[in-house]
C-alpha positions, 0 to 999 in steps of 0.5 A, a space after each residue: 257441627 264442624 268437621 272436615 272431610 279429605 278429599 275422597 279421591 285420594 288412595 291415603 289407606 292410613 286415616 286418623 279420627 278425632 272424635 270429640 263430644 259429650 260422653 254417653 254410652 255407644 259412642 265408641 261402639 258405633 264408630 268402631 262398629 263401621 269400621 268393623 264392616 269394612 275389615 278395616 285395621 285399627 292400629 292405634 286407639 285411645 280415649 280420654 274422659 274430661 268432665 264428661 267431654 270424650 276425646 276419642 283418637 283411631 288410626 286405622 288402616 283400610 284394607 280393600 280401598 273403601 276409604 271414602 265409604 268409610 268415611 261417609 259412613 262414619 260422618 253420618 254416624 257421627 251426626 247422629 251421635 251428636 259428636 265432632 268428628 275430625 279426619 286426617 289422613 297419615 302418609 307411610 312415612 310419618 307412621 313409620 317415624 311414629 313407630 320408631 318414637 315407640 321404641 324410646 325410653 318411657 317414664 312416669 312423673 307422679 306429682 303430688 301436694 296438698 292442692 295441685 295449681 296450674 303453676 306446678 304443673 306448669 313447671 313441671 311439663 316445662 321441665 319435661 319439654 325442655 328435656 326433649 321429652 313429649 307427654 304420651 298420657 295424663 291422668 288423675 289419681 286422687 278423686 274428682 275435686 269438690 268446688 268447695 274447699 272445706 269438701 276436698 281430702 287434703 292431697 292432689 295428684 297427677 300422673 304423666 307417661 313421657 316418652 324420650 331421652 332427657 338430655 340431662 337426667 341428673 339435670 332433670 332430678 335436680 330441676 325437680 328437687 328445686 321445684 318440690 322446695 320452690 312449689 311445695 310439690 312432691 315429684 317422682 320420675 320413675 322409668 316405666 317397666 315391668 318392675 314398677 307395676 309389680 312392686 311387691 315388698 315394703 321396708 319402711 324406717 320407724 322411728 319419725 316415718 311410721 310414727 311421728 317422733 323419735 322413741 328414743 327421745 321419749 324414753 329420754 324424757 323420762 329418765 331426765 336426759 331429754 335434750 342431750 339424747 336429742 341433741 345427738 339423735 339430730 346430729 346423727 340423722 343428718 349424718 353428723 355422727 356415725 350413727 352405732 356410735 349416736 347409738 350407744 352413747 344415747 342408749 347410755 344415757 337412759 340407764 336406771 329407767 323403769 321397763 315400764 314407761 315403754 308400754 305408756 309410750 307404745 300405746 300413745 305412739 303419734 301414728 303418721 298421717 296415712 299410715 292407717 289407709 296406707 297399710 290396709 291397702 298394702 295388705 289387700 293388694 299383696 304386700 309383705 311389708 317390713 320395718 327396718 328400724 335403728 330404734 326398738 324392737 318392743 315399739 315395732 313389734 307394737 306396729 307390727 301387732 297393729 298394722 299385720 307386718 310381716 317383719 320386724 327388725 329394730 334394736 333390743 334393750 337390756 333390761 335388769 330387774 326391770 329397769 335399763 341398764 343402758 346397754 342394748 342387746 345383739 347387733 345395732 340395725 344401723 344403715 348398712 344392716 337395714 340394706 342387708 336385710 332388704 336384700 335378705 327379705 327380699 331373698 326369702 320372699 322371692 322378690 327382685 330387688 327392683 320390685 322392692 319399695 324403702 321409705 325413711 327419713 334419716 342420713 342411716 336410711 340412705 343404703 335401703 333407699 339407694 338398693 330398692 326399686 323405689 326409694 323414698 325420703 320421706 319428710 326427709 332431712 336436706 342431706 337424704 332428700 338430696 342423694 334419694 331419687 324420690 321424696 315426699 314431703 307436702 302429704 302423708 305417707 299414703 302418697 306413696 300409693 300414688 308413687 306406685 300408680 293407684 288412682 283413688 277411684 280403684 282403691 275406693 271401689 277395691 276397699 
């Protein structure tokens, strides 16, 4: 078994183990035990488990000159472990530069496809180095991967902690926007904090977000005025028209249209992909979750009958002896009213504005993505995707659980 020694003689009272092996219970304790014995400090620690191989780091400090014992002890343990063992004795001085390293900045970068190759990964911690950033810790959130194919769940994604400051943030963004489009992988640079492990309200867009069309197009089907209604809902979420204006004039076209197509078109609404997994687990981990939606409030509060949101904010329709008068009701929910009312939401539900989460996909969703902690664009159009921080674009909308950090393991066992 290969391992190496430092020279007993010497007075180093700060050693760094390695400790590398097929994983089986005890290991951890049995070495952790001996220095135990001998009063020793651990002053740092951390383990990792890759397909049942452990790979074990411990830096201790002795505190009575026993190092050699120590380290003796420690060989034989090792032996009878059956586990590689590494010794490396640290200098003061570089302690101290690593203590110094802690006080940089740290980021998480979230990466998430269909199937993760050693391509993008590659390209992304080329990204990161070349920023001047070191990897601290990677760990996978989707579940252990099947050899065949047709087993596997149709997403992959890994996480890395980074420490650092990226010489060019705004460069770093933008590499990661070019390798999302190149690679057909979604990435997210989040900075570590308090806020981002307890983001605790969700406002989501409707219409092509939560459900996979535009009810405004549907209703357009059936009063006959389908492609010009569509043609100006295009128009206006990629920014090309003021979007109360888009409003209006599409709301004008569906005059004369019997109430009753919108029940038909409620209960055979096109649900994303993930939204079923994605708000069970909001709702058992604590979420209040919103919809905030330039579309309309019946479809909404259909959503919100389906999915337990806590609110639903949208556009009402007037109606007149059961038919549409091509008129709404009340103040159109436009970009500006979605990032009020984030923040009112927020307000109310004592929530700091960085605990707060917006996924949407149109140039009106842009406010609410630019104000929350986390804002996402989603299967986003070229303009959102370009001015929102985060997006996701390869999977469903249950990858945002991986933006927030959960690993498939724990959901799986918690739900």
């Amino acid at each position: 078994m290969p391992y190496k020694i430092v020279d007993m003689a010497k007075t180093d009272e700060l050693i760094l183990l390695t400790i590398n092996g097929t994983d089986r219970p005890g290991v951890t304790a049995g070495l952790t035990e001996i220095l135990a014995r001998h009063n020793a400090l651990i002053l740092d620690i951390g383990q990792a488990d890759i397909h049942n191989n452990l790979s074990l780091g411990i830096l201790f400090q002795t505190n009575e000159g026993n190092s050699g014992d120590i380290l003796k002890e420690l060989l034989f343990k090792s032996y009878e472990l059956d586990v590689n063992i590494r010794f490396t004795p640290i200098t003061e001085e570089q302690y101290e530069k690593w203590v110094r390293l802690q006080g940089k900045n740290r980021y998480i970068i979230t990466i998430v496809a269909r199937k993760l190759s050693a391509r993008q990964i590659a390209a992304v911690t080329r990204i990161v180095a070349d920023q001047g950033m070191n990897i601290d810790d990677i760990k996978r959130l989707t579940g252990r991967i099947p050899l065949d194919e047709n087993a596997r769940t149709p997403k992959a994604s890994v996480e890395f902690s980074v420490r650092g400051n990226p010489k060019d943030r705004e460069q770093m963004q933008r590499y990661f926007m070019q390798l999302s489009s190149d690679l057909e992988v979604d990435i997210s640079f989040q900075e570590e904090s308090m806020f981002r492990r307890m983001r605790r309200l969700i406002c989501f867009d409707m219409d092509s977000t939560l459900i996979e069309t535009e009810v405004i197009d549907e209703l357009a089907e059936r009063a006959g005025v389908g492609e010009q209604v569509r043609a100006i809902t295009e128009a206006a979420m990629r920014g090309e028209i003021d979007f109360s204006e888009s409003f209006r004039q599409r709301c004008s076209l569906l005059k004369g249209l019997d109430v009753s197509v919108m029940q038909e078109i409620a209960e055979n609404l096109p649900i994303t992909e993930g939204v079923d997994r994605l708000m069970r687990i909001l709702k058992k981990v604590g979420f209040k979750i919103a919809i905030l939606s330039g579309g309309f409030s019946y479809f909404g509060n259909y959503l919100k009958q389906k999915y337990n949101i806590d609110y639903v904010y949208a556009n009402d329709l007037e109606v007149i002896d059961g038919k549409l008068t091509g008129r709404h009701v009340g103040d159109i929910v436009d970009g500006k009213r979605k990032a009020e009312l984030l923040r009112l939401i927020a307000q109310v539900e004592n929530v700091d504005l960085r605990q707060t989460v917006a996924v949407g996909d149109g140039a009106n969703d842009l406010p609410m993505i630019s104000i929350a902690g986390l804002g996402i664009a989603f299967h986003a159009k070229p303009k959102v995707k370009a001015n929102a921080k985060q997006s996701i674009s390869t999977i469903g909308l249950d990858g945002i659980l991986y933006f927030l950090g959960y690993k498939d393991s724990y959901l799986d066992e918690q739900m």
